[in-house]
Backbone as JSON, one array per atom type, in Angstrom:
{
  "sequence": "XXXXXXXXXXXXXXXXXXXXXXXXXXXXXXXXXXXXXXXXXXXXXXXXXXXXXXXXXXXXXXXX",
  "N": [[-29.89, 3.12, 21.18], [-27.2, 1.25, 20.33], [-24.32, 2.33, 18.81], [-21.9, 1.58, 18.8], [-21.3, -1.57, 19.65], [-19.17, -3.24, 20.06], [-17.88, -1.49, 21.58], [-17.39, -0.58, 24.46], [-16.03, 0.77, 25.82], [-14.77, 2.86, 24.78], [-12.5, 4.85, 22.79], [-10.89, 7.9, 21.27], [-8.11, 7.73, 19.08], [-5.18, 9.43, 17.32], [-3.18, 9.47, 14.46], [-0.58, 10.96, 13.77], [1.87, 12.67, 11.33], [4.67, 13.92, 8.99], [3.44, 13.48, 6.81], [0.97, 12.07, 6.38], [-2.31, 11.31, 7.99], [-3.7, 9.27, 10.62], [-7.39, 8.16, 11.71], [-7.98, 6.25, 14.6], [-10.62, 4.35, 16.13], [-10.13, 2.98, 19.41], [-10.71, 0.6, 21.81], [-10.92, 1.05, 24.97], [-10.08, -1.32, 27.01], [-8.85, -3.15, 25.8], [-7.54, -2.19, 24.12], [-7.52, -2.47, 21.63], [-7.44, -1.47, 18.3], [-8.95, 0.08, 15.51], [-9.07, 1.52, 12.18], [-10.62, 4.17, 10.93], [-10.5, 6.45, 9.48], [-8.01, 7.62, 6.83], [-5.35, 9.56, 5.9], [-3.24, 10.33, 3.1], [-0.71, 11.77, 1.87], [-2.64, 13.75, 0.65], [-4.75, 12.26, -0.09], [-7.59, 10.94, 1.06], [-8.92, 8.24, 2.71], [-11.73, 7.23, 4.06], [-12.36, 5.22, 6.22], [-15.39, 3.01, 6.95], [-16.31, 1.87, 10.35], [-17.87, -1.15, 11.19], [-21.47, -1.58, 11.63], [-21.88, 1.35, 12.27], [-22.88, 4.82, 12.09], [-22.8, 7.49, 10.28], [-23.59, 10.55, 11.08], [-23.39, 10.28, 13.59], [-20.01, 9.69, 13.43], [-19.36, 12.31, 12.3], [-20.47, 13.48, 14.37], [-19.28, 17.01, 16.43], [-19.09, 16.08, 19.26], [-17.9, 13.35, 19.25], [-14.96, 13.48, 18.67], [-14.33, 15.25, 20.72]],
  "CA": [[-29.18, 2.5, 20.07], [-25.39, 1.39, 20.73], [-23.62, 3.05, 17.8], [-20.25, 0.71, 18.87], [-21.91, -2.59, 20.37], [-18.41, -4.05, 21.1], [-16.42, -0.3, 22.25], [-18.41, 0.22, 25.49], [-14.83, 1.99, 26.58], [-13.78, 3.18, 23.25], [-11.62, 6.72, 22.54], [-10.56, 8.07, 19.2], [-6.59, 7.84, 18.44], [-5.07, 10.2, 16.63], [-1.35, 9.38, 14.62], [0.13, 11.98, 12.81], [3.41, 12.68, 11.16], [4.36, 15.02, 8.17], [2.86, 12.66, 5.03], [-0.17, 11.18, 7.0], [-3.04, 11.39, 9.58], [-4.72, 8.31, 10.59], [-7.52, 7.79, 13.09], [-8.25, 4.91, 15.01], [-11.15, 3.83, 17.28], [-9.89, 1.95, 20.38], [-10.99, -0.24, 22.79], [-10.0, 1.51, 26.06], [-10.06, -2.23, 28.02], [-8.0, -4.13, 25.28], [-6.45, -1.35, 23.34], [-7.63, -2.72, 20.13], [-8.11, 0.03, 17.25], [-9.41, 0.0, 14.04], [-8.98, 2.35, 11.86], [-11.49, 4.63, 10.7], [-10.1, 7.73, 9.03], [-6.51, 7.77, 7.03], [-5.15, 10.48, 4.48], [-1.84, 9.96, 2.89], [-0.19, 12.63, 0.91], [-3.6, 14.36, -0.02], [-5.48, 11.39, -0.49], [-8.53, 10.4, 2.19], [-9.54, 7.07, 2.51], [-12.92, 6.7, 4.83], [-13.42, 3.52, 6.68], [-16.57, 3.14, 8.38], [-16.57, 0.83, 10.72], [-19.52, -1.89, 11.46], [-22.86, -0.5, 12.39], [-21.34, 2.61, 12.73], [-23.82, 6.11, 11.09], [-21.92, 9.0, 9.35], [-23.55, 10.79, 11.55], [-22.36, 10.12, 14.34], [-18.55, 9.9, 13.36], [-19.59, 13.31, 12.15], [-20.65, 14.93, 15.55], [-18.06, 17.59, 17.31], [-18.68, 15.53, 20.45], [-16.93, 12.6, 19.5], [-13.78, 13.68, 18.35], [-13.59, 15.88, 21.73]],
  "C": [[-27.69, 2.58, 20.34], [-25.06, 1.49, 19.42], [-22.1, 1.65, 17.43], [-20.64, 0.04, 19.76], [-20.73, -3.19, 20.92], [-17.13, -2.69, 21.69], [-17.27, 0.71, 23.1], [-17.5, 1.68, 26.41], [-14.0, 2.18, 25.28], [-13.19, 4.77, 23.35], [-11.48, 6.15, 21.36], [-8.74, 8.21, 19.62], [-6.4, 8.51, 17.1], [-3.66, 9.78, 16.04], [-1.42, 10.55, 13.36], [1.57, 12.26, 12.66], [2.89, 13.49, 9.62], [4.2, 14.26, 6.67], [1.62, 12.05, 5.42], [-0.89, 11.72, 7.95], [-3.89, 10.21, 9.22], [-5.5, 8.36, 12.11], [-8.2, 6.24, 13.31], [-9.5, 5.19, 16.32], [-10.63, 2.82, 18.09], [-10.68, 1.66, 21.43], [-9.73, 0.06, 23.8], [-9.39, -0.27, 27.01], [-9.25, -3.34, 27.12], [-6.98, -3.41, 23.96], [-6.8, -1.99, 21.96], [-8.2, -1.43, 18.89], [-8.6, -0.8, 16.22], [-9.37, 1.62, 13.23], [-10.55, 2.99, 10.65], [-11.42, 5.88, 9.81], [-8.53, 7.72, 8.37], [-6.59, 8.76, 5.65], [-3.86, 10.12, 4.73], [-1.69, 10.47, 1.75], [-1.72, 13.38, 0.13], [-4.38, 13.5, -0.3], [-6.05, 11.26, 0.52], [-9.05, 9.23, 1.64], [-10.59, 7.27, 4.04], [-13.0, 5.32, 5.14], [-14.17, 3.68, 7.56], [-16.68, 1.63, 9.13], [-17.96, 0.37, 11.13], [-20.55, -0.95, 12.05], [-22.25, 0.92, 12.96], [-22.5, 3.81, 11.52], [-22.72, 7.04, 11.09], [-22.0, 10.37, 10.78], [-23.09, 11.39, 12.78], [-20.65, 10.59, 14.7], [-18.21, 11.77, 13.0], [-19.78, 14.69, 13.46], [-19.6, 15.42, 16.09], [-17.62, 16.62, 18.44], [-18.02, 14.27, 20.62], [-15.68, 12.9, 19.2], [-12.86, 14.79, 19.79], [-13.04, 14.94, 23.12]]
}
């Protein structure tokens, strides 16, 4: 089961600064992100992207 059907070379991006953390899935071969994760000032917003499981975004081993 492909989890991320179009991010066969995907990494996680990380931005941070002192009011924010957002992360992004990219597309290692066109650099395209999406964002998937942002808090701002104590607030979390969740985006899950397409066919994407909780799971998943959940395991240690992607975020290493």
């Amino acid at each position: 089961y492909d989890v991320f059907p179009n991010y066969d070379q995907s990494f996680n991006h990380i931005i941070l600064n002192e009011e924010s953390l957002e992360i992004y899935m990219v597309n290692s071969t066109n650099l395209e992100r999406n964002l998937i994760l942002e808090q701002k000032l104590g607030r979390s917003k969740f985006v899950r992207p397409y066919l994407t499981r909780m799971e998943h975004l959940l395991n240690p081993d992607v975020w290493d």
